[in-house]
Every structure is written in C-alpha cells, then in structure tokens.
C-alpha positions as YAML, in Angstrom:
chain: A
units: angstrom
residues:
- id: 1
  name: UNK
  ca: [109.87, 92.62, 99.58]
- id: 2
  name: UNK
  ca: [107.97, 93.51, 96.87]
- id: 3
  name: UNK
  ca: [104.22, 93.34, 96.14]
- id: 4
  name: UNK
  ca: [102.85, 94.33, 92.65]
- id: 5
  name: UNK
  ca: [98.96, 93.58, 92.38]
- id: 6
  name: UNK
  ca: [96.99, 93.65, 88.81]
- id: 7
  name: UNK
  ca: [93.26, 92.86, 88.23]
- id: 8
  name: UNK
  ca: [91.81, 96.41, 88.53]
- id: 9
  name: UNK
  ca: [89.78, 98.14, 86.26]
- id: 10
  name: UNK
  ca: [86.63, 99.91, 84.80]
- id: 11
  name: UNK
  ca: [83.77, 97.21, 85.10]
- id: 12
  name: UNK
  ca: [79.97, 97.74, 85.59]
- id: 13
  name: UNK
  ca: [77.72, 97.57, 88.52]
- id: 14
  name: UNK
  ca: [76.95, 93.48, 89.01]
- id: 15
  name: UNK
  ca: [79.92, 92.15, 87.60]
- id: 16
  name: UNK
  ca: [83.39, 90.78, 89.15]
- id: 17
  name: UNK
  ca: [86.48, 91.23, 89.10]
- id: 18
  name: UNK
  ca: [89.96, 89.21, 90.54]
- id: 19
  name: UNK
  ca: [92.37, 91.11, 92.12]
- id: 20
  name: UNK
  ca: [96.09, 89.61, 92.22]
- id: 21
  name: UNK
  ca: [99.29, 90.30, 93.86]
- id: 22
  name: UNK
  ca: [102.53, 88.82, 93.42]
- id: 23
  name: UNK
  ca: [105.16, 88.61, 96.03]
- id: 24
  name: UNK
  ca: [108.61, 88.61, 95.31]
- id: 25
  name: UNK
  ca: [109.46, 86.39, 97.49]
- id: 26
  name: UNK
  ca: [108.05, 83.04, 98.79]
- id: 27
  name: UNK
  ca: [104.19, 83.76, 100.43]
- id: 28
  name: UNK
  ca: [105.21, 81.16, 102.79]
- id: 29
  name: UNK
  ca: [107.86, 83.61, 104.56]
- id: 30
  name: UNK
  ca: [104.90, 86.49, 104.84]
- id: 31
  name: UNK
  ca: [102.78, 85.70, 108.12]
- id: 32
  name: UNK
  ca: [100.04, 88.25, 106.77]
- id: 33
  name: UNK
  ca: [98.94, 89.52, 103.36]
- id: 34
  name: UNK
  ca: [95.87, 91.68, 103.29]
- id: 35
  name: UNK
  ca: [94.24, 93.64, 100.61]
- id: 36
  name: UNK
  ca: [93.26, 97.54, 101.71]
- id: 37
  name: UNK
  ca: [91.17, 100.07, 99.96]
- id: 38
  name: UNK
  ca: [91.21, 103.54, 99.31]
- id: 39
  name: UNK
  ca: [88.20, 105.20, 97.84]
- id: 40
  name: UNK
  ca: [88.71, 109.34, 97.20]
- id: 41
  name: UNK
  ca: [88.48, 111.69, 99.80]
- id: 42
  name: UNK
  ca: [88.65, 108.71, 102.46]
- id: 43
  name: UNK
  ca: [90.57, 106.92, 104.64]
- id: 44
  name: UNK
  ca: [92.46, 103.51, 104.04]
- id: 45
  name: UNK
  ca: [90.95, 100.66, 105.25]
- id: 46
  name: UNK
  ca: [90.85, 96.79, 105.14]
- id: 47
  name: UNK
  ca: [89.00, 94.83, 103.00]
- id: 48
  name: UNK
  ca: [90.45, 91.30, 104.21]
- id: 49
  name: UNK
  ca: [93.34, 89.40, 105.47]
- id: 50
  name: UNK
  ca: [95.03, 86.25, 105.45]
- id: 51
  name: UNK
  ca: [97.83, 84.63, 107.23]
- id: 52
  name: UNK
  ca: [99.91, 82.43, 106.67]
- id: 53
  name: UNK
  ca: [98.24, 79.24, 108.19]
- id: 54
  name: UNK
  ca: [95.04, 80.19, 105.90]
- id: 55
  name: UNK
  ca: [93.15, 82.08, 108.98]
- id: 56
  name: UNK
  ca: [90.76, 84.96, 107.31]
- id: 57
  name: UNK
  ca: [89.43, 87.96, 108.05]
- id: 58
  name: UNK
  ca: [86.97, 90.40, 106.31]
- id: 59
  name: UNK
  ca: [86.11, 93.85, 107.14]
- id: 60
  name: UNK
  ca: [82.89, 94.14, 109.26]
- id: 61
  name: UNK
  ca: [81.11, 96.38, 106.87]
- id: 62
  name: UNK
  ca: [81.65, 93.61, 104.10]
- id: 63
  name: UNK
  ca: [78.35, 91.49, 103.95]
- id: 64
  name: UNK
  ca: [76.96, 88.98, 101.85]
- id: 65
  name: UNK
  ca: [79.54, 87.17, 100.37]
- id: 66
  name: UNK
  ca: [81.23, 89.08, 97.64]
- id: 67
  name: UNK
  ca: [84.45, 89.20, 98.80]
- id: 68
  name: UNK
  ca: [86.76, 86.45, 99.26]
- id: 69
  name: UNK
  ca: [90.50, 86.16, 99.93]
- id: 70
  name: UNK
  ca: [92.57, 83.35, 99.10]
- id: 71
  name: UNK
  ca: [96.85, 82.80, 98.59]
- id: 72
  name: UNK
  ca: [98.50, 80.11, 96.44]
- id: 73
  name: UNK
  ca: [101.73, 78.93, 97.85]
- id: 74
  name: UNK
  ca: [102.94, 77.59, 94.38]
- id: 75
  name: UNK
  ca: [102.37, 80.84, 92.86]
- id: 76
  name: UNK
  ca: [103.29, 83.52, 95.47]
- id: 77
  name: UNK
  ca: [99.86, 85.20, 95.29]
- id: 78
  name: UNK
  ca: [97.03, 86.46, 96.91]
- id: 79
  name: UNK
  ca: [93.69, 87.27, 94.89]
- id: 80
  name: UNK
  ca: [90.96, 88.87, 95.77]
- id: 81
  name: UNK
  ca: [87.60, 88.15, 94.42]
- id: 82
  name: UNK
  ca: [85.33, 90.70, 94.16]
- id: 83
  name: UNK
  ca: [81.23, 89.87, 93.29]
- id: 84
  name: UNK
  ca: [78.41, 91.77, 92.66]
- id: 85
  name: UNK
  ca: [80.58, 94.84, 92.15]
- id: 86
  name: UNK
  ca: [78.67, 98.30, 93.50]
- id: 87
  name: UNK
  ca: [79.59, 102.21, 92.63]
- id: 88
  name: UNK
  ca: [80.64, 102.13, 96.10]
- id: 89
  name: UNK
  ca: [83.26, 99.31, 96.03]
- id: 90
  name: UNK
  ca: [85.02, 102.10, 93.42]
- id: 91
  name: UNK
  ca: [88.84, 102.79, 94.97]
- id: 92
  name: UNK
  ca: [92.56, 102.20, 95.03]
- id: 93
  name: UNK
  ca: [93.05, 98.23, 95.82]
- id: 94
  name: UNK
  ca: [96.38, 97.57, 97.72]
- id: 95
  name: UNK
  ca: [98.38, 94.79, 98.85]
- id: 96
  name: UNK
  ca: [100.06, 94.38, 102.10]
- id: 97
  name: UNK
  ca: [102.62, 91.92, 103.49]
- id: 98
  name: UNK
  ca: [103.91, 92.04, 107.14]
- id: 99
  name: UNK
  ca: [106.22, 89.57, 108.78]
- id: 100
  name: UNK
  ca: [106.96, 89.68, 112.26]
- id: 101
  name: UNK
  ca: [109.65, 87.18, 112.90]
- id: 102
  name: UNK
  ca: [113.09, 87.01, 115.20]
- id: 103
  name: UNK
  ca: [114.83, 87.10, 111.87]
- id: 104
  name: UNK
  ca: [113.52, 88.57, 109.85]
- id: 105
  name: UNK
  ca: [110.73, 91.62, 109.84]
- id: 106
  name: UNK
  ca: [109.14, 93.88, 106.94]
- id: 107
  name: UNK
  ca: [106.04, 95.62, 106.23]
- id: 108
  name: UNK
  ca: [105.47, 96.07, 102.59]
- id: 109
  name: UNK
  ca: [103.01, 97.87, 100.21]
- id: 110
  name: UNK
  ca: [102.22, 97.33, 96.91]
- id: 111
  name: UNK
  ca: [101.70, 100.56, 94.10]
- id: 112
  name: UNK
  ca: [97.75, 99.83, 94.33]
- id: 113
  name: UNK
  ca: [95.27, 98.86, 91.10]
- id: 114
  name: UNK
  ca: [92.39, 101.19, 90.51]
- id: 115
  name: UNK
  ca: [89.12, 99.97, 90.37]
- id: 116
  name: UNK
  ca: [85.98, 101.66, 89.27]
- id: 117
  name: UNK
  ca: [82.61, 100.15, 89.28]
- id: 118
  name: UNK
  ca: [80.23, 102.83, 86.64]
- id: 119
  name: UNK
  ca: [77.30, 102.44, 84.66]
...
C-alpha cells in the first residue's frame, strides 16, 4: 500500500493549509488512516485519526478547533485541515494506514510533506 500526501508548505502564522494523502488502493479496505507529526529534534506523534466507519480522534494537546480530519471514499483520501497555523505547528506531516484484518494486514507510511509556519 502506498500513501503519498501533498499540501505542505511555507505559509505564515494565521493562515491554513490542507494536507492530502492518496492511497493506492481503495480507503475503504484501510480500517485506520491517521496523520502524524514530526517537528525537529522531537518525537513522532499523532495529530488525528480516522477509521474506517468515520470515528475520529485528535491528539489531546490539540485545542480549539484547528484541526480537522476527514476521508473521501470516492477519492481515496484523507485531508487534513489545518487553521490558525502557529510557529509551533512547524514539522514533517505523515500519513499512516493500518489494516488489521484475517486477510489481509499492512501498516503503511507515507514519505511525509514539510510544513513550516514563519513570519
């Protein structure tokens, strides 16, 4: 399975940005896609999650609002919208796909998109 996200970039403090990944292979076969961060000299850690059924979760240190996960079935994606953008948000975006299944079982990783949030 492979995941290739797009979206990132330089933008400035305030503004928003969509993050995408694309699945190459039907969404509907992935039981949970998730979108991780990586911001320098830190660990990895979640930013949110969604199965297949639509269920979400967000990181507890997320407030406010400004992030919000959503998949389209027609498309094979998963976006992540990011508002409000802070120097802090700045880090490696990735995308993540697990299925668990009798038949079938992966647990894939996409390259990552940068994104920096500077004045």
């Amino acid at each position: 399975v492979q995941l290739v996200e797009s979206g990132g970039g330089l933008v400035q403090p305030g503004e928003s940005l969509r993050l995408s990944c694309a699945a190459s292979i039907s969404i509907s076969d992935i039981d949970m896609m998730g979108w991780y961060r990586q911001a320098p000299g830190k660990a990895r850690e979640v930013v949110a999650q969604i199965t297949s059924g639509g269920s979400t979760y967000y990181a507890d240190f997320l407030k406010g609002g400004r992030f919000t996960i959503s998949r389209d079935n027609t498309k094979d994606t998963v976006t992540l919208q990011i508002n409000s953008l802070k120097p802090e948000d700045t880090a490696v975006y990735s995308c993540r796909g697990r299925t668990q299944r009798p038949d079938i079982q992966f647990d894939s990783w996409g390259q990552g998109t940068q994104v920096t949030v500077s004045s």
